[in-house]
ZAMARDREN-636439 format. One record per residue (C-alpha): residue in three letters; residue number from 1; x, y, z. Coordinates in nm, 3 decimals. Example, Ala and Ser with C-alpha at 12.3 -4.5 7.8 and 13.67 -1.06 7.14 Angstrom:
% ZAMARDREN-636439
(marmi ALA,1,(1.230,-0.450,0.780));
(marmi SER,2,(1.367,-0.106,0.714));
END
This chain:
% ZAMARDREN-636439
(marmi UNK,1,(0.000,0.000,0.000));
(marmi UNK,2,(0.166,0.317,-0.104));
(marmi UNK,3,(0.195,0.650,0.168));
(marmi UNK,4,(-0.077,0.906,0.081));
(marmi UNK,5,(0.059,1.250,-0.079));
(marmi UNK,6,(0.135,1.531,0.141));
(marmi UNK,7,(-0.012,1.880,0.021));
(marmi UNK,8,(0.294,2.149,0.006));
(marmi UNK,9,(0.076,2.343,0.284));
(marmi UNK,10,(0.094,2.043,0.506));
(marmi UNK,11,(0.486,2.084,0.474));
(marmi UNK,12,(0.502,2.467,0.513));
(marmi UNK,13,(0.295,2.428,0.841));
(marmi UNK,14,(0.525,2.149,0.987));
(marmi UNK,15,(0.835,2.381,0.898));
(marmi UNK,16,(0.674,2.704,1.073));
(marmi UNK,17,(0.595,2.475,1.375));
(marmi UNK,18,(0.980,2.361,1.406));
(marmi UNK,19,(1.114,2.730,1.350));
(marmi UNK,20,(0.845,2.866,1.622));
(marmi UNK,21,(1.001,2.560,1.845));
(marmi UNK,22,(1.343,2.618,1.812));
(marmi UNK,23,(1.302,2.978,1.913));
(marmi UNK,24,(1.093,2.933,2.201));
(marmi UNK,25,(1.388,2.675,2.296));
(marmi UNK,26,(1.641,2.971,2.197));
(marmi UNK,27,(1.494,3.221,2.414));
(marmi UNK,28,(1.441,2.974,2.741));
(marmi UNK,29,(1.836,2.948,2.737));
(marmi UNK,30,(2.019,3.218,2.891));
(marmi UNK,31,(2.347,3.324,2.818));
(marmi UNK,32,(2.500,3.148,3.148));
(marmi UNK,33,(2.436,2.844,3.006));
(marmi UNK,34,(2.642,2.877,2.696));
(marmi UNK,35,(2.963,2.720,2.702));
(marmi UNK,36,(3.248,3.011,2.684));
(marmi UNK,37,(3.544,2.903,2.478));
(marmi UNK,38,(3.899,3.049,2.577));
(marmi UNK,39,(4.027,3.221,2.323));
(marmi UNK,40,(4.334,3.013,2.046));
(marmi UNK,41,(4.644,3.106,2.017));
(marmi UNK,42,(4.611,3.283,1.700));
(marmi UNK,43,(4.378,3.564,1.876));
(marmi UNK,44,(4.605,3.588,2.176));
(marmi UNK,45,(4.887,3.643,1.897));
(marmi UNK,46,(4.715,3.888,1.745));
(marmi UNK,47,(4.630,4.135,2.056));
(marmi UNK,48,(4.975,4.134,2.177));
(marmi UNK,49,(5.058,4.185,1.812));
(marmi UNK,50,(4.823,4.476,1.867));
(marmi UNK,51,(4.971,4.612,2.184));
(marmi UNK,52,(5.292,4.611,2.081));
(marmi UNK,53,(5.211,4.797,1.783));
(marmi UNK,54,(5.005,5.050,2.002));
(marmi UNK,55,(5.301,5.091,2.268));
(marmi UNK,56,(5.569,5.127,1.965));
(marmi UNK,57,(5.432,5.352,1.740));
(marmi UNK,58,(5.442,5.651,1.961));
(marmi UNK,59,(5.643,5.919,1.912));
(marmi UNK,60,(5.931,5.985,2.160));
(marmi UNK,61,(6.196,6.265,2.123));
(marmi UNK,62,(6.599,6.213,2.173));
(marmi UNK,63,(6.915,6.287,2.062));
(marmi UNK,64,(7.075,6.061,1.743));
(marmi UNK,65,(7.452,5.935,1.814));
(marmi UNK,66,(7.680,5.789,1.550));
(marmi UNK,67,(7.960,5.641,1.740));
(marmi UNK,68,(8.117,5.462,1.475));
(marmi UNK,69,(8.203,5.798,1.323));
(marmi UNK,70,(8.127,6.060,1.509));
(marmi UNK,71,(7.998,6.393,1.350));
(marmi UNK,72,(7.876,6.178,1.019));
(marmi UNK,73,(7.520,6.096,0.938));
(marmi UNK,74,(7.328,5.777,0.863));
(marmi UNK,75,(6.988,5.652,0.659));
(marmi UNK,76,(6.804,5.487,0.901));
(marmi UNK,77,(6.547,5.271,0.743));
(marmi UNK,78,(6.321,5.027,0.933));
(marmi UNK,79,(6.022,4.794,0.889));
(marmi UNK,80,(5.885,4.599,1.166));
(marmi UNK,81,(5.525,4.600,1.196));
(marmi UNK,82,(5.263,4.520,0.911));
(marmi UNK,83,(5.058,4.831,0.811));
(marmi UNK,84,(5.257,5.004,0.955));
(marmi UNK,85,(5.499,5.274,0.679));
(marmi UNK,86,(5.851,5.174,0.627));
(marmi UNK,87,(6.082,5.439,0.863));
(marmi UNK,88,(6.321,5.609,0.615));
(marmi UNK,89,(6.535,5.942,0.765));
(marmi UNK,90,(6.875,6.071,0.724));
(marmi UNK,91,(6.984,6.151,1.054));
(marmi UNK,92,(7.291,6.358,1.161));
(marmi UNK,93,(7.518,6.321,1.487));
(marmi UNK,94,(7.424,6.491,1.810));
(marmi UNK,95,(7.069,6.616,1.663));
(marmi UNK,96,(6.743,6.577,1.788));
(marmi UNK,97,(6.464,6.418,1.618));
(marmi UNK,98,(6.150,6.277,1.700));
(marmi UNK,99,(6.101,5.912,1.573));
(marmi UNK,100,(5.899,5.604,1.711));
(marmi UNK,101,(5.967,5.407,1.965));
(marmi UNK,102,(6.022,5.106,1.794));
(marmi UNK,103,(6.317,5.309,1.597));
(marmi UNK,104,(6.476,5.432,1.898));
(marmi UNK,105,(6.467,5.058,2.065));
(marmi UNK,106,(6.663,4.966,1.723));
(marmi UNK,107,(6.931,5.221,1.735));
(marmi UNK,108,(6.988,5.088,2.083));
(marmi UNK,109,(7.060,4.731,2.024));
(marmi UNK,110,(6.685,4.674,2.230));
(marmi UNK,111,(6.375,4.503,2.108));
(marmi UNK,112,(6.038,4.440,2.339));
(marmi UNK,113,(5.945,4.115,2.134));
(marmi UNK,114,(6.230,3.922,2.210));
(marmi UNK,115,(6.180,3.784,2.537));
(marmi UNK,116,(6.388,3.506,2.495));
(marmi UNK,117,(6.691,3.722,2.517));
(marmi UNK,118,(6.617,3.942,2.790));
(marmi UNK,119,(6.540,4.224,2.496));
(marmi UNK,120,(6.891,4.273,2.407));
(marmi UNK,121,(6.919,4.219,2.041));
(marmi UNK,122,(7.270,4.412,1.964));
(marmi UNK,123,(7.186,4.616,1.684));
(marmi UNK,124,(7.370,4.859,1.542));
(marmi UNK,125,(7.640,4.678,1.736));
(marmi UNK,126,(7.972,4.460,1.635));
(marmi UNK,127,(8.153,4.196,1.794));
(marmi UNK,128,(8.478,4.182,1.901));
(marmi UNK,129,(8.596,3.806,1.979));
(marmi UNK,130,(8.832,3.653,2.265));
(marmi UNK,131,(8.922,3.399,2.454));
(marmi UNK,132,(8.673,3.250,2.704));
(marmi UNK,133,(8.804,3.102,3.006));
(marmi UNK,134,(8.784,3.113,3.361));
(marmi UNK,135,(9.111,3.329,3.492));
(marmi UNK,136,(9.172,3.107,3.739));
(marmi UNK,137,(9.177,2.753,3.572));
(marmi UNK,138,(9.393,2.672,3.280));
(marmi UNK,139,(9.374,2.698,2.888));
(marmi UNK,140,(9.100,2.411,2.809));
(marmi UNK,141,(9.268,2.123,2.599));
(marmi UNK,142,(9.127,2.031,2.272));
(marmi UNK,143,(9.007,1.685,2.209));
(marmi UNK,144,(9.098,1.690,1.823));
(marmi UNK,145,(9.423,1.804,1.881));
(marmi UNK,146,(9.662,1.455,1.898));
(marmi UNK,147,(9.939,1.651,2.027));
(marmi UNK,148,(9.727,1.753,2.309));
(marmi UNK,149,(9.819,2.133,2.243));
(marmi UNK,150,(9.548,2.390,2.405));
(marmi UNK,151,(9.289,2.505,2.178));
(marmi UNK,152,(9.164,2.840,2.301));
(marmi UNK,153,(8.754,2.899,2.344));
(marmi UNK,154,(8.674,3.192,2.072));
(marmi UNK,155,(8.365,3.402,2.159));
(marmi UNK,156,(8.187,3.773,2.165));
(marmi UNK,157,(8.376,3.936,2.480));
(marmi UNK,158,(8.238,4.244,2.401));
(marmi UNK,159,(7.979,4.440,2.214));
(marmi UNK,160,(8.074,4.771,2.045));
(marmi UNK,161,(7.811,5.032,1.985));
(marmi UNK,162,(7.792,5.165,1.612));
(marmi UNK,163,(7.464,5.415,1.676));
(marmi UNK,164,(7.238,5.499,1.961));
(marmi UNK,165,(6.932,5.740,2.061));
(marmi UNK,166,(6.923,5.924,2.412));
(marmi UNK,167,(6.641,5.937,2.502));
(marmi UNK,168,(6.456,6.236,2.671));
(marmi UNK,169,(6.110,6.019,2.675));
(marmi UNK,170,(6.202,5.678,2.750));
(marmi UNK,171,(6.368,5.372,2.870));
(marmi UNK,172,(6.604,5.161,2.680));
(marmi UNK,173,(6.617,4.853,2.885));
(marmi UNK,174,(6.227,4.782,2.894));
END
């Protein structure tokens, strides 16, 4: 025995019933019930992204130094944020400007977004290399040496400034 036809009003009445039930259910629910989902990485990225940007972009006011050779000038260009313009300035020795934050942090070896490093990037600094050992113990040994004569340790000793900012707004180290 075959079903008997249903009339297209039949259907359009069934489907307002369910949509007038599912709001009724909608409205009994209250927003305490819904489960709130912490926010992914991705969105945590992006406000800190956002911070930084917001803390870095300000202008702060200070005093350009060239101590690689002093009483010269320099093009500083920079780029570190998206959306944000491309820095591009030809700056003298010993005279003010007013740049962003992020520009001054540069010029000063510093940048907020490495944590990993305590901040300290060394920018606009060079290397100069030396022996690493303690002062009291002696020269290490090499291993691949067969004659057993010391290899010294080679490392940075020191870090030699090449520009800076001094600051009359801010901080260097944070």
């Amino acid at each position: 025995m075959a079903r008997p036809k249903k009339f297209v009003e039949d259907v359009k009445e069934s489907l307002q019933q369910c949509v007038e039930d599912t709001n009724t259910n909608c409205e009994a629910k209250k927003e305490d019930d819904l489960p709130i989902l912490p926010p992914d990485k991705k969105q945590l990225s992006k406000e800190k992204l956002n911070r930084l940007i917001a803390e870095e972009t300000k202008l702060v006011k200070g005093r350009f130094r060239n101590y690689e050779t002093p009483g010269g000038s320099l093009r500083v260009q920079i780029r570190k944020y998206p959306g944000i313009p491309a820095f591009d300035k030809m700056m003298n020795d010993n005279q003010m400007y007013e740049v962003p934050l992020y520009v001054a942090r540069h010029l000063n070896g510093v940048d907020k977004v490495a944590e990993g490093c305590n901040c300290k990037i060394n920018t606009c600094a060079w290397p100069t290399h030396g022996f690493q050992w303690e002062a009291d113990k002696p020269m290490p040994m090499s291993r691949l040496d067969d004659g057993g004569i010391p290899v010294p340790i080679i490392g940075i000793t020191k870090w030699n400034k090449r520009y800076g900012f001094d600051s009359l707004e801010f901080d260097t180290s944070t």
